[in-house]
N, C-alpha and C positions, 0 to 999 in steps of 0.2 A: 022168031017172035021175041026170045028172048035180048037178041041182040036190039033191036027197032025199039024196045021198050031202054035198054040202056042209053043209047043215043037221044033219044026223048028226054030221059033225064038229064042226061047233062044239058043238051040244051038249055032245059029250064031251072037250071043250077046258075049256070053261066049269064043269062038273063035274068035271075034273083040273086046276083053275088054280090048286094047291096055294099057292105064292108070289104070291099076287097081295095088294098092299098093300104087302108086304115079308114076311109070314109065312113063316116057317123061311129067310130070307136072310141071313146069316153073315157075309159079307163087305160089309164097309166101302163099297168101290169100290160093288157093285152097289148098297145100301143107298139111298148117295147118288143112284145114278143113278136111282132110283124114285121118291125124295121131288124132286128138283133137276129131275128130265125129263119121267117116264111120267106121274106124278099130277100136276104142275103145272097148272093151270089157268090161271094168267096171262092175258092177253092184251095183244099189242104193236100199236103203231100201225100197224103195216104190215099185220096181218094184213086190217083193215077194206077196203083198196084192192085186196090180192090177191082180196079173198071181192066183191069189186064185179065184178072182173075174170070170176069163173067164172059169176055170173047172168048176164052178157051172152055168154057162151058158151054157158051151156045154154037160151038164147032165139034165137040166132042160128040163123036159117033158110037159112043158104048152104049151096048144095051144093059140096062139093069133090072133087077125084079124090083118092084115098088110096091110095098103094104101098104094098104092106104086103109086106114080105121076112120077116117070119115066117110067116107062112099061105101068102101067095101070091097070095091073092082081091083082086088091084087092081080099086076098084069106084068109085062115085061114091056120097059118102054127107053126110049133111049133120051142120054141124057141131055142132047143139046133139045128137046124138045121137050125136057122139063124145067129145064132152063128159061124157054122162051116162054112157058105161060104161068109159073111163077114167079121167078122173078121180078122184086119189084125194080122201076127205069132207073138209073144213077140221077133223078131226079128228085126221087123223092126217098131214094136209099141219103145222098147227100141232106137231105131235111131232117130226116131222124139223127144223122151223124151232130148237125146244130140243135135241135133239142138236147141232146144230151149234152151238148160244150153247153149250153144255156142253162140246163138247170143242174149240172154236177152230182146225179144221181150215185149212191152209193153202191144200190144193188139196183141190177136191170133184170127184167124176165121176159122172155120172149118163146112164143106160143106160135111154133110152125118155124122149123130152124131151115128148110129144102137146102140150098149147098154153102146156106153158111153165108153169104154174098150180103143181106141184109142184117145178119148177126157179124157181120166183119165192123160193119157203120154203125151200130151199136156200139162195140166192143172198143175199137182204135181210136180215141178220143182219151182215154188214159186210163194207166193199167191198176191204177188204184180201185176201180169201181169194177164190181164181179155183176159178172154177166151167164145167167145160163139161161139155156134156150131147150126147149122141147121137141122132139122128132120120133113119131113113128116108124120111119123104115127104114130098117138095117143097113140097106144099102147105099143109102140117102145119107146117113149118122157118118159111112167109113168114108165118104168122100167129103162132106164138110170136117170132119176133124183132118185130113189131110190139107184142106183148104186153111186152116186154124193156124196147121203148124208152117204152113208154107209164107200164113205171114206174119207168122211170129206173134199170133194173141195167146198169149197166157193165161189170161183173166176172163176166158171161155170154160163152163164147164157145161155138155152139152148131156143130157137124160134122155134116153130110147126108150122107147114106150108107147103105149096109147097116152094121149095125153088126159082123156079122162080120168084113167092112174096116175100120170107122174105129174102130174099138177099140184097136188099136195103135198105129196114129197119138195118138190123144189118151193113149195111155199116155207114149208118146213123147218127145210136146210136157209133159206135168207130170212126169214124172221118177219124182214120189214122192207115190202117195195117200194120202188122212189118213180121207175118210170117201167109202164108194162106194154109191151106191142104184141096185139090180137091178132094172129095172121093163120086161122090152123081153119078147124071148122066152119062153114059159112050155112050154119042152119042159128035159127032166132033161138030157139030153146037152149043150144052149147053154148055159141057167144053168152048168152046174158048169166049159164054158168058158171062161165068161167067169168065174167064181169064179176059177179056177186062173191063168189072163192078170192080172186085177189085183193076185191075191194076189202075185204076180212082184215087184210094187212098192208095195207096203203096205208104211207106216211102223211100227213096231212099236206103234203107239196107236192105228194106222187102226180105224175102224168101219166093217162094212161090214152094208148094211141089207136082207133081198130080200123083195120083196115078192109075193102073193098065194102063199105057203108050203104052203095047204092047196086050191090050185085043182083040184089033178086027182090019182089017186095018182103018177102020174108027179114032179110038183113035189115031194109029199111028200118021196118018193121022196129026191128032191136036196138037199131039208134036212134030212132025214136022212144023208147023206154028209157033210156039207160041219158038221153039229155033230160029224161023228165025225173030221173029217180032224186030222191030228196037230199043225198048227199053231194052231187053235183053241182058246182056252182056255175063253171062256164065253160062252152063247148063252141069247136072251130069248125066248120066244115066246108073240107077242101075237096068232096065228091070223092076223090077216090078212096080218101081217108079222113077219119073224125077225131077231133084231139080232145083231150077230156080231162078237167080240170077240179080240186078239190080242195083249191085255197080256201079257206074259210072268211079273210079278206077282198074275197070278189062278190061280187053280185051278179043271180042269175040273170045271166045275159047268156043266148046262142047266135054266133055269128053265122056268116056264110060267105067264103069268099072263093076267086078265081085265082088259082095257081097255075 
């Protein structure tokens, strides 16, 4: 059911993706941000060592214990098979790596670290800008810091914990966020927690990114709140993620386009 109901949405995503390309986009700022980021195709040397990185994740036959503080179900699972359903695709790990070349965020925070694979395209864009990322489970923590060191980011520091706890610790410790990726809990009540906790310390240019938008109506649900909350001015939505804006020189406008 659950699945028939995702399929249905995109469909009708894909068939309402009015602005995609840039069609009926008006302002300047977003314009740029579609030709410089979303349609970019590029590709950087880094990307080749992070995409080395997740084959050998999703062949890696270990079994690990995984704590999971969002569900509950601490189990023993192996790891190329936590690999293949969190993981986000080198499609849209590479989009997050051009947002951040695009807006040259100082501090990055990221919320749901699994092995490190999408906190690598965060991080590898330059080592000037400090990046920590939040992870629950132990054993999830010792193989993404091994992935860190293996490619050489420095400017990771990664917090163990429930993230209900170390959320304000790592707001804490950066003071002032510039761009935030939402990737932990997928219930409407935590997303829009942790929304309203970072939003505390967004910089007035911060982006802030959440991912899997249209997983359940619940999450809908939450990005639907969170385009309507009043400090919001402009919001992207790419179905499988929502990009969310707090220029104060833009006008609310929500787009919706096909990536």
């Amino acid at each position: 059911m659950k699945q028939a109901r995702f399929i249905y949405k995109y469909i009708c995503h894909f068939f309402s993706a009015y602005h995609t390309k840039g069609f009926g986009v008006h302002s300047p700022f977003i314009f740029q941000f579609l030709n410089d980021v979303i349609y970019n195709r590029n590709k950087f040397y880094v990307f080749g060592e992070i995409e080395k990185l997740r084959i050998e994740l999703l062949q890696n036959k270990q079994t690990i214990f995984v704590k999971d503080f969002g569900t509950g179900s601490d189990r023993n699972r192996k790891v190329s098979e936590i690999a293949r359903k969190s993981l986000k695709s080198p499609k849209y790990g590479q989009l997050l790596f051009r947002m951040i070349q695009n807006a040259h965020p100082g501090n990055i925070l990221e919320l749901g670290t699994s092995f490190g694979v999408t906190t690598a395209y965060l991080a590898a864009n330059s080592s000037k800008s400090k990046c920590i990322t939040l992870e629950g489970s132990p054993e999830i923590v010792k193989i993404a810091r091994a992935n860190f060191k293996r490619l050489s980011l420095q400017n990771i520091e990664i917090i163990e914990g429930d993230i209900n706890h170390t959320l304000e610790l790592a707001l804490n410790k950066l003071q002032t966020v510039d761009f935030v990726f939402i990737d932990a809990n997928h219930s409407s009540e935590v997303v829009l927690h942790y929304f309203e906790q970072c939003l505390a310390f967004a910089s007035s240019n911060a982006v802030m990114v959440i991912d899997d938008i249209y997983w359940s109506e619940d999450m809908e649900y939450a990005w639907k709140l969170i385009k309507n909350h009043p400090l919001v001015t402009s919001t992207i939505d790419l179905f499988q993620l929502g990009i969310v804006f707090f220029n104060p020189d833009l006008n609310k406008k929500h787009y919706k386009m096909y990536y």
